[in-house]
One Martini backbone bead per residue (centre of mass of N, CA, C, O) as a GRO file, in nm:
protein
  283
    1UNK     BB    1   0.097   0.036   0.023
    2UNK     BB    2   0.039   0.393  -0.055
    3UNK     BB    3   0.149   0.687   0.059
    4UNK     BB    4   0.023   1.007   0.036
    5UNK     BB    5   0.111   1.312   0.067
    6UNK     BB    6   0.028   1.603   0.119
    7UNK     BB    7   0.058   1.911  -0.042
    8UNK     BB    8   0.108   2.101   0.244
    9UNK     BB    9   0.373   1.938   0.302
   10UNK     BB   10   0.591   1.981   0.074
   11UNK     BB   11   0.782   2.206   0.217
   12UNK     BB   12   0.909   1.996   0.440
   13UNK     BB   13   1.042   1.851   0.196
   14UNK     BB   14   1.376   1.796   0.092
   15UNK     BB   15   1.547   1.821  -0.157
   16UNK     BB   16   1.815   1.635  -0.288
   17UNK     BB   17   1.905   1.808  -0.547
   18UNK     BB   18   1.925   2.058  -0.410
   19UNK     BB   19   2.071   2.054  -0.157
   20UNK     BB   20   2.373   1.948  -0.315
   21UNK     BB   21   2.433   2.186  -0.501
   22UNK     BB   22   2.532   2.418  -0.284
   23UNK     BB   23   2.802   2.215  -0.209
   24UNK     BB   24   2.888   2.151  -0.467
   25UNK     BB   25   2.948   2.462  -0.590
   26UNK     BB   26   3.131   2.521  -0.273
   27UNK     BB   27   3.340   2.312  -0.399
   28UNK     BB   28   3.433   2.418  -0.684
   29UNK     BB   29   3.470   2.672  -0.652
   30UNK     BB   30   3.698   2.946  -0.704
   31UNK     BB   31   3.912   3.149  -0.570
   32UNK     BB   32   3.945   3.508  -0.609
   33UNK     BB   33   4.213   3.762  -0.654
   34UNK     BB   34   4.473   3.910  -0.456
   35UNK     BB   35   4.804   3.985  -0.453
   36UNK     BB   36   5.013   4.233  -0.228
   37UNK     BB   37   5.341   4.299  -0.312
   38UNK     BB   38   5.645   4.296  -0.224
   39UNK     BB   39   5.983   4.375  -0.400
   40UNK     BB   40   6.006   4.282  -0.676
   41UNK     BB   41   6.168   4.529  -0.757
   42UNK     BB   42   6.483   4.666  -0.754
   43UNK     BB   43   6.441   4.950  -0.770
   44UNK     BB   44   6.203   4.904  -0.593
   45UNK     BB   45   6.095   4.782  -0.265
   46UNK     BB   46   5.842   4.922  -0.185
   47UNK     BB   47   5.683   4.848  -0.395
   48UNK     BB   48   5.339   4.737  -0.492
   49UNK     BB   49   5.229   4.408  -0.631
   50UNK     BB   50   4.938   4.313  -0.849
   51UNK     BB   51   4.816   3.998  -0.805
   52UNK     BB   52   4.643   3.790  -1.004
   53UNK     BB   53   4.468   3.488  -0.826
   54UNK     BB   54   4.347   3.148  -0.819
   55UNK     BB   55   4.231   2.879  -0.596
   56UNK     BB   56   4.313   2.547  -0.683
   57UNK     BB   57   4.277   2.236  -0.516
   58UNK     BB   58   4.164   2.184  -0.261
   59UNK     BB   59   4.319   2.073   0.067
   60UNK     BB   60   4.068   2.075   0.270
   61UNK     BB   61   3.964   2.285   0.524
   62UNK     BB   62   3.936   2.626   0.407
   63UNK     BB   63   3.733   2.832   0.409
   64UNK     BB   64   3.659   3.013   0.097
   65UNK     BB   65   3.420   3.182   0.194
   66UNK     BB   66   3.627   3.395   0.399
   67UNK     BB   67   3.832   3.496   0.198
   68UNK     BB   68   3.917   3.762   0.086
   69UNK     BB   69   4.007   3.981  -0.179
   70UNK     BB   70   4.272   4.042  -0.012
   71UNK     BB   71   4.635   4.029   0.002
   72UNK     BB   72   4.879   4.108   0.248
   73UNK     BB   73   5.191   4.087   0.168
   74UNK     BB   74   5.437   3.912   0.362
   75UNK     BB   75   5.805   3.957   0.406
   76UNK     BB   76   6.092   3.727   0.482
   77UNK     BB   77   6.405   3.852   0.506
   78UNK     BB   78   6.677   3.584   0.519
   79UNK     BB   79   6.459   3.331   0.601
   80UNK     BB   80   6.517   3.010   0.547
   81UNK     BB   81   6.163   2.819   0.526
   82UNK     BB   82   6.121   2.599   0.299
   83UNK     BB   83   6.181   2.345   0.408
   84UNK     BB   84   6.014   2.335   0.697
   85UNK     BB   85   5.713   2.409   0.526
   86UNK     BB   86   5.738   2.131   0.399
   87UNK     BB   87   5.756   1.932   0.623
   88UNK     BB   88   5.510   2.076   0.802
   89UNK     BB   89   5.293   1.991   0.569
   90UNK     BB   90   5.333   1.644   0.583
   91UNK     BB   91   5.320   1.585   0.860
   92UNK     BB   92   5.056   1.730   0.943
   93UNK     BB   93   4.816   1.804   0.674
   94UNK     BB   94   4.781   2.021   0.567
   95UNK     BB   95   4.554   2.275   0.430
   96UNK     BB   96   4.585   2.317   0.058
   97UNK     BB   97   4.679   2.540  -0.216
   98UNK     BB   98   4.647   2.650  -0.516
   99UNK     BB   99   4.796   2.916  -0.759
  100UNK     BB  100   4.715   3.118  -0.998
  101UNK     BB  101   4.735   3.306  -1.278
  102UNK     BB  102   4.515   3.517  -1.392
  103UNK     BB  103   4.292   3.582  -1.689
  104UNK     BB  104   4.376   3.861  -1.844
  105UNK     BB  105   4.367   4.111  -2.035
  106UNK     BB  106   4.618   4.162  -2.242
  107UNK     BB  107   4.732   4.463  -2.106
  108UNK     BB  108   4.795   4.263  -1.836
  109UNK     BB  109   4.850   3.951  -1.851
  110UNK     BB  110   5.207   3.984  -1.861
  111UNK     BB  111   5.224   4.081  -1.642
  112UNK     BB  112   5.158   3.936  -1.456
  113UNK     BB  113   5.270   3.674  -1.488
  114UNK     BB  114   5.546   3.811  -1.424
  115UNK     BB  115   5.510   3.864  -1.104
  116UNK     BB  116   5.446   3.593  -1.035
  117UNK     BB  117   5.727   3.452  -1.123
  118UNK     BB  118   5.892   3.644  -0.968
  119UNK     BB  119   5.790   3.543  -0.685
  120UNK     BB  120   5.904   3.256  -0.744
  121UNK     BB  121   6.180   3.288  -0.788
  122UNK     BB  122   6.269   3.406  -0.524
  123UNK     BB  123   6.199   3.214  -0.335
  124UNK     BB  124   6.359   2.965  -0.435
  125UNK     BB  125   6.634   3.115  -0.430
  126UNK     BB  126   6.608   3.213  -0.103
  127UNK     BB  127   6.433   3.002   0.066
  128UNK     BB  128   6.130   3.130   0.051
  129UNK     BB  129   5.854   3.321   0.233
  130UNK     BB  130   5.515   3.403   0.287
  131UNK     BB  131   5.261   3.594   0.410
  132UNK     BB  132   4.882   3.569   0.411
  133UNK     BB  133   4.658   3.708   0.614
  134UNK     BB  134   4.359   3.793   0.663
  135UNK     BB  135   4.248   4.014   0.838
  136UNK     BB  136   4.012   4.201   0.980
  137UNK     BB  137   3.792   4.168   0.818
  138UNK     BB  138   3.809   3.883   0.870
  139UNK     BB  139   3.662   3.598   1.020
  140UNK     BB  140   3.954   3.485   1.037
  141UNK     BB  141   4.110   3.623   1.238
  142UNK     BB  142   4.035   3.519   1.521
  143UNK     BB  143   4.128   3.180   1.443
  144UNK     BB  144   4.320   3.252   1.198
  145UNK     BB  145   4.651   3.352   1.057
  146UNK     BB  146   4.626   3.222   0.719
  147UNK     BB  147   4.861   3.158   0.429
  148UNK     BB  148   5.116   3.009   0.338
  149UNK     BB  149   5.359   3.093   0.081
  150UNK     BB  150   5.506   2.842  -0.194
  151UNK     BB  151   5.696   2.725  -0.387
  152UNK     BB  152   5.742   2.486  -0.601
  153UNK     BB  153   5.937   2.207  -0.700
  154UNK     BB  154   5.874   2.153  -1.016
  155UNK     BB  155   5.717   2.474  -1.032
  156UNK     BB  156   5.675   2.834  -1.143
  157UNK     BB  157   5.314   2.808  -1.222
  158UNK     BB  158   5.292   2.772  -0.928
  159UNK     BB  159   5.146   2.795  -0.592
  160UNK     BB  160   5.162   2.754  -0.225
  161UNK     BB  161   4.901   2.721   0.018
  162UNK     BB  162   4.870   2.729   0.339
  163UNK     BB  163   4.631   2.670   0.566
  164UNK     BB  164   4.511   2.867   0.875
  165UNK     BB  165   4.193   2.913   0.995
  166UNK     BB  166   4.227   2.782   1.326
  167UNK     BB  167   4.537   2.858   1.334
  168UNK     BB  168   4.851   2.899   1.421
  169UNK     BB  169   5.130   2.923   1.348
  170UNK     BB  170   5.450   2.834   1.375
  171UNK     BB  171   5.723   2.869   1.563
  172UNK     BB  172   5.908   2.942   1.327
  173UNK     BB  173   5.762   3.182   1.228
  174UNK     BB  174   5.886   3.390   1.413
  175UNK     BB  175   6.021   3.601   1.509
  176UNK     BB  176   6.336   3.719   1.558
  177UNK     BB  177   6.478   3.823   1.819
  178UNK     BB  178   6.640   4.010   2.007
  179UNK     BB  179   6.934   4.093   2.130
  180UNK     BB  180   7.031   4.134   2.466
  181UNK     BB  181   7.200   4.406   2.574
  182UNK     BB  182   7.534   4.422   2.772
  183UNK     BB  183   7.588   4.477   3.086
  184UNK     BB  184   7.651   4.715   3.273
  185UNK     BB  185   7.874   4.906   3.506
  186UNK     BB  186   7.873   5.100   3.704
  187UNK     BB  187   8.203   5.299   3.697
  188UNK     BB  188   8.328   5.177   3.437
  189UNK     BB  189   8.540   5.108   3.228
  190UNK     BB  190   8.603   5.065   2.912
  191UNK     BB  191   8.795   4.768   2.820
  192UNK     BB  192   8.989   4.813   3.076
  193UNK     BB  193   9.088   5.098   3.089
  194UNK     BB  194   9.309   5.327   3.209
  195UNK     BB  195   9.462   5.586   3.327
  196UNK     BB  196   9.732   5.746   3.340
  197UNK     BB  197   9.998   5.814   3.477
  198UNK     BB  198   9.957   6.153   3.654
  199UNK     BB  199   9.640   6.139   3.553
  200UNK     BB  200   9.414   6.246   3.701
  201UNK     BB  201   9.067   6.423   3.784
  202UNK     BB  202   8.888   6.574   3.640
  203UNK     BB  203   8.796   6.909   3.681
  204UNK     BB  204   8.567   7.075   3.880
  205UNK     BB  205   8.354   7.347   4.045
  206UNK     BB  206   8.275   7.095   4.266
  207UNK     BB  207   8.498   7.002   4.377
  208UNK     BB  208   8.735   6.989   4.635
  209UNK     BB  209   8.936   7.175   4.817
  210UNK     BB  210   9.256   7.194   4.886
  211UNK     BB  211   9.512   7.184   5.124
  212UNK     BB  212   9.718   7.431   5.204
  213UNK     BB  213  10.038   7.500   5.328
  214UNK     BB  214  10.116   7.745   5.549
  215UNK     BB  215  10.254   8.047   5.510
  216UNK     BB  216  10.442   8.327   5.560
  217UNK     BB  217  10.222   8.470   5.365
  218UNK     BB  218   9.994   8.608   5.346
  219UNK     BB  219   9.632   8.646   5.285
  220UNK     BB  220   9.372   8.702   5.064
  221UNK     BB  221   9.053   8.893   5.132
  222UNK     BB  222   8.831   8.998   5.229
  223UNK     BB  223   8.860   9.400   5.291
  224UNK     BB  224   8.612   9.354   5.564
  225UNK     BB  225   8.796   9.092   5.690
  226UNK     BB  226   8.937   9.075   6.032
  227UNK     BB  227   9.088   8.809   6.000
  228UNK     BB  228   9.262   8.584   6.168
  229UNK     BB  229   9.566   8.398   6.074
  230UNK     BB  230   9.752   8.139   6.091
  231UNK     BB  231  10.073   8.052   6.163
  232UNK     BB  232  10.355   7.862   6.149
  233UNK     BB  233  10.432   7.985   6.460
  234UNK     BB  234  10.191   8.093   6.622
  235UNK     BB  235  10.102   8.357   6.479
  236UNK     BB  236   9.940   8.677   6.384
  237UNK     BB  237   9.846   8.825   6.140
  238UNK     BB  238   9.682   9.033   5.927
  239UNK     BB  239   9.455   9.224   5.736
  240UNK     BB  240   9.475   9.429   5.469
  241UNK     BB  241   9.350   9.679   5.394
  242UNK     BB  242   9.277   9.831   5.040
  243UNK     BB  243   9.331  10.125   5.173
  244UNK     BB  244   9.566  10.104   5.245
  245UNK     BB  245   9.751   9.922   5.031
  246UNK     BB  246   9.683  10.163   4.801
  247UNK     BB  247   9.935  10.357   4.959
  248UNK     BB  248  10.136  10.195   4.872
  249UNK     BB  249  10.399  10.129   4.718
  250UNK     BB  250  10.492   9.982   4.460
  251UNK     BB  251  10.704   9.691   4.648
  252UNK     BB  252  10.644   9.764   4.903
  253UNK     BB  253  10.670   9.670   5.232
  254UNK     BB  254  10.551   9.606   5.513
  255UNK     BB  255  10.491   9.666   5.757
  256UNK     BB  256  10.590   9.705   6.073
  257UNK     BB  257  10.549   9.436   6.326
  258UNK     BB  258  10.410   9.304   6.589
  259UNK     BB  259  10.476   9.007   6.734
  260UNK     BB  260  10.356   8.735   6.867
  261UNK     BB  261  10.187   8.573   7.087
  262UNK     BB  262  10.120   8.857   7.282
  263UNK     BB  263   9.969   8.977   7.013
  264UNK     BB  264   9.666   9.160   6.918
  265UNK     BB  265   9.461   9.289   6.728
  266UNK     BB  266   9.298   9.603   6.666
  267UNK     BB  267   9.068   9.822   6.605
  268UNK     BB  268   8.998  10.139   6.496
  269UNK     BB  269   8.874  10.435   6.380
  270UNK     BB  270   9.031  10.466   6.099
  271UNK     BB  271   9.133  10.165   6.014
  272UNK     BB  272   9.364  10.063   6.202
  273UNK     BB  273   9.603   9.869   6.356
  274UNK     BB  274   9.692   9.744   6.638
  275UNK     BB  275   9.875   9.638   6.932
  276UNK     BB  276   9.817   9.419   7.238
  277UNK     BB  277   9.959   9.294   7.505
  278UNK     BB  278   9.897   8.971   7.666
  279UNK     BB  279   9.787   8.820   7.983
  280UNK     BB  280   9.825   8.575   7.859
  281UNK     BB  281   9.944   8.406   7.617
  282UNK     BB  282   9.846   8.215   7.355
  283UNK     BB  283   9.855   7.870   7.286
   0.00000   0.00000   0.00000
């Protein structure tokens, strides 16, 4: 016995030859954009060049409708990494795609295809790779890292792009810390070498004045200080004030004083100095 559905029923039923299609065209389709690479010409390396390529033979899950339509090209330069990404995509089995370079109008066709092969040429002979990021706009910035991007072994006619959707780069793709200065010692001399002998350490307006021993000649100081100096026999100076001394004739010796240990100055009125014996004398 059959039974028949109900007409009013039949839009719950999802048709089999529907349903598989919108899969497999999302399966066959293949992803177009550029690739928007630096270096490639010798004369200006800052220059920027879009390559037009398309992502074809995809192998494992590339989730390749998330993908953008533009690819902002890191290139590694100096560091030969190409033998390491082929190592670790085959034996890891990440998911990889072929690129291949678009065809476009004749007026185009022909510089693309040369900028592509140049970028295959370059990686190839230095043993390069390059990364091609998510980037903001895309869904996959937040889950995965990019796609390594690495020419093949046995042709320049197309290029390898590892996929990483949903993890990060491995740990050798990092880049390369710089090695840290090394730590000073405060108040070495540098190479380990010293100053020469006989010469001291450069002098300074802040250096401490050194003392030097007192001489039987007077000591010159501010004109209006009568301050006493002890002298070397344990007697004792005046200041001469500079309105006596500039009464002098150049050359002239100083007036006699009476010295001695029981003598000490005294000032007048006049601004000159006399001298009064004291009793015990100074010890």
């Amino acid at each position: 016995m059959v039974f028949r559905i109900p007409s009013q029923f039949d839009s719950f039923v999802a048709s089999p030859s529907h349903a598989a299609q919108p899969a497999l065209h999302r399966a066959v389709r293949p992803w177009r954009g550029a690739l928007i690479v630096p270096g490639l010409r010798n004369s200006n390396r800052e220059a920027r060049d879009y390559i037009h390529v398309s992502a074809v033979e995809t192998d494992g899950e590339n989730r390749i409708e998330l993908w953008p339509r533009e690819f902002h090209v890191v290139r590694l330069p100096g560091r030969q990494l190409l033998r390491q990404v082929m190592s670790y995509v085959q034996h890891t089995a990440q998911p990889t795609c072929n690129f291949l370079p678009e065809r476009l109008n004749p007026e185009y066709n022909e510089v693309n295809r040369a900028n592509f092969r140049a970028l295959s040429r370059q990686l190839h002979d230095n043993q390069e790779v390059v990364i091609a990021p998510w980037g903001q706009t895309s869904e996959l910035g937040a889950s995965g890292a990019g796609i390594i991007i690495y020419p093949a072994s046995n042709s320049g006619a197309y290029l390898i792009g590892a996929i990483f959707d949903s993890t990060e780069f491995p740990d050798f793709m990092r880049p390369n810390q710089p090695q840290p200065p090394p730590l000073s010692i405060p108040g070495s001399v540098p190479g380990g070498s010293y100053p020469p002998q006989g010469m001291g350490p450069p002098s300074s307006p802040y250096s401490a004045h050194t003392r030097h021993p007192h001489s039987g000649s007077p000591r010159h100081s501010h004109p209006n200080s009568p301050t006493e100096h002890p002298s070397s026999g344990g007697s004792y100076r005046p200041i001469i004030p500079r309105d006596h001394r500039s009464s002098m004739p150049h050359g002239a010796a100083y007036p006699n004083l009476p010295s001695g240990s029981g003598s000490s100055p005294t000032n007048t009125a006049s601004g000159s100095y006399s001298f009064h014996p004291q009793n015990p004398p100074f010890p």
